[in-house]
C-alpha positions in Angstrom: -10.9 -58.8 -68.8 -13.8 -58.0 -67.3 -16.2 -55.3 -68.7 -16.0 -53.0 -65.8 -12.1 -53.2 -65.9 -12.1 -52.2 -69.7 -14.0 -49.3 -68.6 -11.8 -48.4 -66.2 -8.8 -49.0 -68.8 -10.2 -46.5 -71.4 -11.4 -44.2 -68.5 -7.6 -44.1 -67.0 -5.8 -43.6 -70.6 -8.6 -40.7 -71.4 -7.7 -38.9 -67.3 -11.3 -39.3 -66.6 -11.2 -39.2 -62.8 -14.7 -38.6 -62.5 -15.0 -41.6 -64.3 -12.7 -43.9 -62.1 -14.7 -43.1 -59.4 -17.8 -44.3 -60.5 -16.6 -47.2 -62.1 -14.8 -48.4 -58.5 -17.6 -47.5 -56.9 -19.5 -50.2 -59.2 -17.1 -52.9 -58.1 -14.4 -52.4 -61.4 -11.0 -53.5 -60.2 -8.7 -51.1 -58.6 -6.0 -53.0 -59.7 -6.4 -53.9 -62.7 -3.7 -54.7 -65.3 -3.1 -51.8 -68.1 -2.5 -52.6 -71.3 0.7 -53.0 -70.7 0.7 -55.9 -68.1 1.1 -53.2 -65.0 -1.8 -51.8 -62.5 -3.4 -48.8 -63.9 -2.2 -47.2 -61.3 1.5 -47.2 -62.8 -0.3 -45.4 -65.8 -1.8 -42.8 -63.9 1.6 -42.4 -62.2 3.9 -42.4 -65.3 1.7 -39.8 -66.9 1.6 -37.6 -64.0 -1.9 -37.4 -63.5 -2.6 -37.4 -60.2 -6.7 -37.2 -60.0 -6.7 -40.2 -61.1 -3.9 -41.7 -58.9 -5.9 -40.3 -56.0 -9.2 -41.8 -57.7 -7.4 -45.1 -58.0 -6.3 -45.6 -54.3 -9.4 -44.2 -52.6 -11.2 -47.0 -54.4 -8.7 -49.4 -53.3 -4.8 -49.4 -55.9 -1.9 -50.8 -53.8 0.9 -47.9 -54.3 3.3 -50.8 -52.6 1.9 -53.7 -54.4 5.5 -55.6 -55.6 5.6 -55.3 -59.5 8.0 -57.9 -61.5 11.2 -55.2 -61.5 10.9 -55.0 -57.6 9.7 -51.6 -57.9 6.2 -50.6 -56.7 4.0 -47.4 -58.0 4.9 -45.2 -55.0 8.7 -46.3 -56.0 7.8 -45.4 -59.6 5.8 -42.2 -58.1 9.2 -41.0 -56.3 11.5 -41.9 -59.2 9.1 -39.4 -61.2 10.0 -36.5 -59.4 6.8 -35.0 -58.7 5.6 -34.3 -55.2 1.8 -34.3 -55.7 1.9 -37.8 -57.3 3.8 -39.2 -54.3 1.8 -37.3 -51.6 -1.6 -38.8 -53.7 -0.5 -42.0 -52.6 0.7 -41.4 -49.7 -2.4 -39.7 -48.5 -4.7 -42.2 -49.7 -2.9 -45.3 -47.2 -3.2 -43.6 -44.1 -0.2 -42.7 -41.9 1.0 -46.6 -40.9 3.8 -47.3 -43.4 6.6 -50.0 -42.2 10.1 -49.5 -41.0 10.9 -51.2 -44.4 8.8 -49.1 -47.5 10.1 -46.3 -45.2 13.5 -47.0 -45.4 13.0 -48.2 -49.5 11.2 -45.0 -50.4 13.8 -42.6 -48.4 17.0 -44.4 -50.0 15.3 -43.9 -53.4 14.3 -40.3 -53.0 17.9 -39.5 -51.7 19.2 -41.2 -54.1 18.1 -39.4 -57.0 18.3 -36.1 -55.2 21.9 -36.2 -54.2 23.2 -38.3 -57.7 21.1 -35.3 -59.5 17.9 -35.9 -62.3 20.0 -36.0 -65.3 22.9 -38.6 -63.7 21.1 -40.7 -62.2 18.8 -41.0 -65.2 21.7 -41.7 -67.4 22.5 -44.4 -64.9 19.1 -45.6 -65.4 19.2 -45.7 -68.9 22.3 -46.2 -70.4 21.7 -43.7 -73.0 24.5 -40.9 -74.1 22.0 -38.8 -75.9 21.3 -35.2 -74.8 18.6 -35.5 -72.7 15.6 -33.2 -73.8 14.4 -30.6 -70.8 11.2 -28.4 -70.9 9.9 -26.3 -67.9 6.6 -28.1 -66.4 4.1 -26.3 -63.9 2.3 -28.3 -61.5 -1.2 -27.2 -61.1 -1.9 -29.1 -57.7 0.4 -27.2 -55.8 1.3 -24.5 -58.3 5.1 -25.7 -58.2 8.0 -25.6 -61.2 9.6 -28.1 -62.1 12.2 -29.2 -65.1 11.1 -32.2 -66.7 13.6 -34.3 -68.4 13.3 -37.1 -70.8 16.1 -39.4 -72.0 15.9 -43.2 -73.3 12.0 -43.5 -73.2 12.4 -42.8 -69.8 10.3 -38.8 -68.2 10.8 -37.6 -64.4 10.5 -34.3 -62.6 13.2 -32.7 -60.6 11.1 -32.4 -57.5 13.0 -35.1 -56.0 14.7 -32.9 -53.1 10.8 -31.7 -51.8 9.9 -35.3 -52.3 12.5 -36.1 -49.5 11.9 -33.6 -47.8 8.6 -34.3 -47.5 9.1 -38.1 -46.7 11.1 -37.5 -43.8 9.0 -35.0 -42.3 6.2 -37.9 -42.9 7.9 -40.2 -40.9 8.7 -37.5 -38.3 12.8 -37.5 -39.0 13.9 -34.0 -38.3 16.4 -33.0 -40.9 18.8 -30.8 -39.6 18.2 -26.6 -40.3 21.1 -26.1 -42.5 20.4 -29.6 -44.6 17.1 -27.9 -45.8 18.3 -24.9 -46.3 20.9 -26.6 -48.7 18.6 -27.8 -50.2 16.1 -25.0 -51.2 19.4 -22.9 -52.4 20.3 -25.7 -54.5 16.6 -25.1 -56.7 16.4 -22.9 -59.0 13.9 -20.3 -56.9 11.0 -19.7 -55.2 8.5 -21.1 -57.7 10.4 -24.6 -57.7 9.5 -27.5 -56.2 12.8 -28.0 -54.0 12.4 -24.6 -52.5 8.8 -24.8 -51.1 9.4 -28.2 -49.5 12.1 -27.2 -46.6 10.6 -23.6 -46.5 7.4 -25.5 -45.8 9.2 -28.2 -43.0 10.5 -25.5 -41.1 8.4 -22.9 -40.9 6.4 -25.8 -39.3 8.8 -25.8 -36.5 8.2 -23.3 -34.1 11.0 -23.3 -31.7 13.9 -21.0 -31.0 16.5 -22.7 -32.8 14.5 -23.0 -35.9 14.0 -19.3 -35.2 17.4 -18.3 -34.3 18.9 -19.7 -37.4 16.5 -18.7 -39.6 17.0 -15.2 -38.3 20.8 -15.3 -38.5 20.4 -15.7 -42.7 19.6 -11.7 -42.6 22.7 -10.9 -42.9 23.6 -13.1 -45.5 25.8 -11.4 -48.1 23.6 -13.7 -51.1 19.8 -12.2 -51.2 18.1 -15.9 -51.7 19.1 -17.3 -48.2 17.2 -13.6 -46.7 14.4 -14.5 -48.8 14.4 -18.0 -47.6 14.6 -16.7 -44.2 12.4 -13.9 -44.4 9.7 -16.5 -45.8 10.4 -18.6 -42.6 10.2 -16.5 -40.1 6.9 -14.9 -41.5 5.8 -18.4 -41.4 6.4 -19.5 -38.2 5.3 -16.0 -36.8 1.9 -16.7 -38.7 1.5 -19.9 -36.2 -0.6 -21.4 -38.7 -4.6 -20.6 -39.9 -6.8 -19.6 -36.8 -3.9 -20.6 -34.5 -5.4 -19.2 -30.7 -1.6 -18.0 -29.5 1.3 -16.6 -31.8 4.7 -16.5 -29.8 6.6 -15.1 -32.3 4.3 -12.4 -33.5 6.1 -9.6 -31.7 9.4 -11.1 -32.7 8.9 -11.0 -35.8 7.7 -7.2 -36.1 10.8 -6.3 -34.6 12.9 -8.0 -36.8 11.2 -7.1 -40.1 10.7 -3.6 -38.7 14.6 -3.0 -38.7 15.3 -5.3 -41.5 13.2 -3.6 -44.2 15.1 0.1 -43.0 18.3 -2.2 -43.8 17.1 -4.2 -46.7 18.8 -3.8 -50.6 17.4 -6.4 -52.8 13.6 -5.4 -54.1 12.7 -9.1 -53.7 13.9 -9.9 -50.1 12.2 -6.3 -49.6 9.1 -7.5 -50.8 9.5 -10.6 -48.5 10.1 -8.4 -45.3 7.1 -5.6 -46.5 4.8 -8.9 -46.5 5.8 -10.4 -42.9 5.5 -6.7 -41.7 2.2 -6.4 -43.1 1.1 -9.1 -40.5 1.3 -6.4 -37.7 -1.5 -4.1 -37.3 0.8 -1.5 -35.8 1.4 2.0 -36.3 5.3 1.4 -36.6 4.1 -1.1 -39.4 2.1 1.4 -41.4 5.1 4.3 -41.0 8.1 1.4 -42.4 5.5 1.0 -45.6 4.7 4.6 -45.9 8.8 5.2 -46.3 8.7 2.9 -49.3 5.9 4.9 -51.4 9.0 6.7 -53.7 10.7 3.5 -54.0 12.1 3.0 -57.6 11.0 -0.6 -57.5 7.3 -1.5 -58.5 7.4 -4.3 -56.9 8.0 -2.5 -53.7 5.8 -0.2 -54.0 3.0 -2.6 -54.4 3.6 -4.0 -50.8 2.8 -0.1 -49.5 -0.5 -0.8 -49.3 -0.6 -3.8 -47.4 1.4 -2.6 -44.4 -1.4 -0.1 -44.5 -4.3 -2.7 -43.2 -7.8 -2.0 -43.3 -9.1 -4.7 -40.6 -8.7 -1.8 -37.6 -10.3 1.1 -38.7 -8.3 3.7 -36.7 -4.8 2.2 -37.9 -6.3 4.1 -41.5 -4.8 7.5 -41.2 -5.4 10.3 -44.0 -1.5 9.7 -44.8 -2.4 6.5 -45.1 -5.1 7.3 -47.3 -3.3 9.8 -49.2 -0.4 7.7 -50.0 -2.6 5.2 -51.5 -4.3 7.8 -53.8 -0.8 8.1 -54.6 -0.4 5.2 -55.3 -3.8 4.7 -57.7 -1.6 7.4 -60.2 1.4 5.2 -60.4 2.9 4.9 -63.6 3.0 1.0 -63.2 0.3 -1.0 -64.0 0.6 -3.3 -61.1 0.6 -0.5 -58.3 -2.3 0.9 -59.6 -4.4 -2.5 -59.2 -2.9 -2.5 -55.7 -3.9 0.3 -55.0 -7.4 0.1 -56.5 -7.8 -3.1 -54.5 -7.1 -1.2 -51.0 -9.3 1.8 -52.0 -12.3 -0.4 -53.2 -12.3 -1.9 -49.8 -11.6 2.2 -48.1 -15.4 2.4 -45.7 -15.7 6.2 -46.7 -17.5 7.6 -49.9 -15.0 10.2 -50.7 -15.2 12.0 -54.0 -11.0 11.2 -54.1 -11.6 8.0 -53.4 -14.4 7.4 -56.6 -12.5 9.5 -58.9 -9.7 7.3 -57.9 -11.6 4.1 -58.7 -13.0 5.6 -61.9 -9.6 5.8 -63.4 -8.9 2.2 -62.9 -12.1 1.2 -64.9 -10.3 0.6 -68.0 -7.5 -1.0 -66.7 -5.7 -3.9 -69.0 -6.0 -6.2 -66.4 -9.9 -8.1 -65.3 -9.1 -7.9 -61.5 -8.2 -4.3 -61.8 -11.7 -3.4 -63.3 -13.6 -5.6 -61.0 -12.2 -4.3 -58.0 -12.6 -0.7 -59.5 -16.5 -1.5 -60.4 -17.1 -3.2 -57.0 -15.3 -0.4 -55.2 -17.6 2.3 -56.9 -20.6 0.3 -56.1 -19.8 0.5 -52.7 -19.5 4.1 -52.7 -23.0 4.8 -54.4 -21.1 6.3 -57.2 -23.5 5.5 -60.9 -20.3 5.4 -62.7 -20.1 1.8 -61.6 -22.9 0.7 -64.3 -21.1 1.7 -67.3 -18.2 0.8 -65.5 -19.4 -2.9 -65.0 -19.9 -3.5 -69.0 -16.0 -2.9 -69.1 -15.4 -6.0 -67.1 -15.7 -8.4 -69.9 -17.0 -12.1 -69.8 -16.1 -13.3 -66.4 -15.6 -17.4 -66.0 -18.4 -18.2 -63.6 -16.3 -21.4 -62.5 -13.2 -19.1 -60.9 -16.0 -17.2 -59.3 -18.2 -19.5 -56.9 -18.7 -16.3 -54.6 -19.8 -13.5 -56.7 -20.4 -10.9 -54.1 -17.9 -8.8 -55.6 -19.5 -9.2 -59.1 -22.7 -8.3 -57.6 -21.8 -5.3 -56.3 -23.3 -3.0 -59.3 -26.9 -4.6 -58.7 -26.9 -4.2 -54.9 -26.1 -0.6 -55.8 -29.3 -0.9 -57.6 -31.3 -2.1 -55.3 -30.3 0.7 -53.1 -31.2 3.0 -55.3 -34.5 2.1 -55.8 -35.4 1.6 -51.8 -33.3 5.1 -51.3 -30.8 3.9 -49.0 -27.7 4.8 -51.7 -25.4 7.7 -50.3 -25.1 10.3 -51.8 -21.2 11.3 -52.4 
């Protein structure tokens, strides 16, 4: 072998991606044999680390080169259950992908999704012992999954997003109700199976993706409203920096009577968050009726039905209510609410005081915002405050405006431009 390729051998078994990189980049073999007689990219596959699957194909793995079992590594990628592992490859081989790998990688991802993980790995491995399971969270797209491991043999259960995501690849339009089955049939929101169809069809803005989704409301079971309260917030959205939203005034009627109507705290929470989209008065009057609610949670959306991006939609209820909120008994509301007020463009006294009781709060973000907010005001409580913070991880902070809002204070100070409260 090659010196370069034993580089890149030891530099894929230590999930050096950096690494990979260079070493392509000076002409090592993108597929090279493992150890183990297979490409290196199967390695980087089987051990679910997908920096350096990307790594590999951008400098050139085959995910469809045949292997002596007739699989491939995007075979093995979708028999491991994990969506970013298969989208890796995918991504890295450009859109054309023949009638026939489509076909292979769609019976396979069906296959496993409909048989289930845990059956259609005892099929795969003969073995009758209890399989082992442990919870697994995937860091590239900050999904759940349950990992199981049985005869030798580890995959994810993300096989119903991986489908999912396949077909809307190769532009196959599942039916509405298919994807919905199949989010309900995850274990929630933070699973991989969920995220896929809520993500396919809140990509489809039409009026029967609409319609249906808006029929779930009055769905006796509180997960297909959440589902469809995430969908229809979606497709209202029309996507980042999108010119035209059609739906946009459909969906602020529908959340506006929805959340009057609304039981479960969750779905509540869902419906709050769509109607925060709207910078309406009849927005900001729906949260302001939620300020007593007995749920936390719900409480913690007041505030951002409240918006501060147009200035007049800021009443002194508005403002009030928030104060309010700053005095919560729960933690969480409090940082809500010190979030909102750090941002308020007014110097009040309230609104400092307000800030200053948040400076020892138990969580970092709580005390940052507080700090920053107080800096903003001109108020010299934000210098003691800003020792409270605690060491702050400069690499989760790329943009430290906010952390720098204690020595532009200062620098106001000493040129006499600082207001006076």
């Amino acid at each position: 072998m090659p010196a370069g390729d034993s580089r890149l051998v030891a530099a894929v078994r230590e999930r050096d991606a950096a690494a990979v990189g260079e070493l392509l980049a000076a002409g090592a073999d993108p597929d090279a044999l493992g150890e183990d007689g297979l490409p290196l990219l199967c390695a980087a596959v089987a051990s679910y680390d997908v920096p350096v699957a990307e790594a590999l194909v951008a400098g050139g793995a085959d995910p469809y080169r045949r292997l002596p079992d007739g699989s491939t590594p995007l075979l093995r990628a979708v028999d491991g259950g994990c969506v970013a592992g298969v989208a890796a490859l995918l991504d890295g081989t450009g859109p054309a992908v023949d009638a026939a790998a489509r076909t292979e990688l769609l019976d396979r991802a069906r296959r496993w999704h409909e048989t289930g993980t845990e059956a259609e790995l005892r099929r795969r491995t003969g073995a009758s012992e209890p399989v082992v399971r442990v919870q697994v969270r995937d860091e590239n797209y900050f999904q759940d999954y349950e990992q199981f491991t049985l005869g030798g043999v580890t995959v994810r259960e993300g096989h119903g997003e991986i489908l999912t995501d396949l077909e809307a690849r190769f532009g196959l339009r599942t039916p509405f109700d298919e994807l919905v089955g199949r989010a309900l049939a995850s274990p929630g929101p933070e699973h991989a199976d969920w995220w896929g169809p809520m993500y396919v069809l809140s990509r489809r803005e039409d009026d029967e993706t609409w319609e249906s989704a808006a029929a779930l409301r009055a769905h006796a079971d509180p997960l297909p409203r959440l589902l469809a309260a995430e969908v229809l917030k979606a497709i209202a959205d029309g996507g980042f920096m999108a010119e035209t939203r059609p739906y946009e005034q459909r969906a602020l009627e529908i959340f506006r009577s929805w959340a009057v109507e609304e039981e479960d705290p969750s779905v509540l929470c869902a419906v709050l968050n769509g109607l925060a989209d709207h910078d309406t008065p009849e927005a900001e009057a729906v949260g302001l009726s939620f300020l007593a609610h007995p749920d936390p949670d719900v409480r913690c959306m007041v505030p951002r039905t409240l918006m501060l991006s147009d200035r007049l939609l800021v009443t002194p209820v508005a403002l009030d209510a928030v104060l309010t909120l700053a005095r919560d008994e729960d933690a969480d509301v409090r940082k809500v609410a010190g979030a909102w007020l750090a941002e308020y463009p007014d110097n009040t006294p309230e609104i400092a005081d307000a800030l200053a009781s948040l400076l020892e709060h138990e969580d970092q973000m709580a005390r940052i915002w507080a700090v920053y907010g107080l800096a903003r005001c001109d108020d010299p409580r934000c210098v003691a405050g800003e020792r409270l913070i605690g060491p702050v991880d400069p690499e989760e902070w790329p943009d430290t405006w906010m952390l720098d809002g204690v020595r532009r204070y200062e620098e106001r100070l000493r040129d006499g431009t600082a207001r006076a409260l």
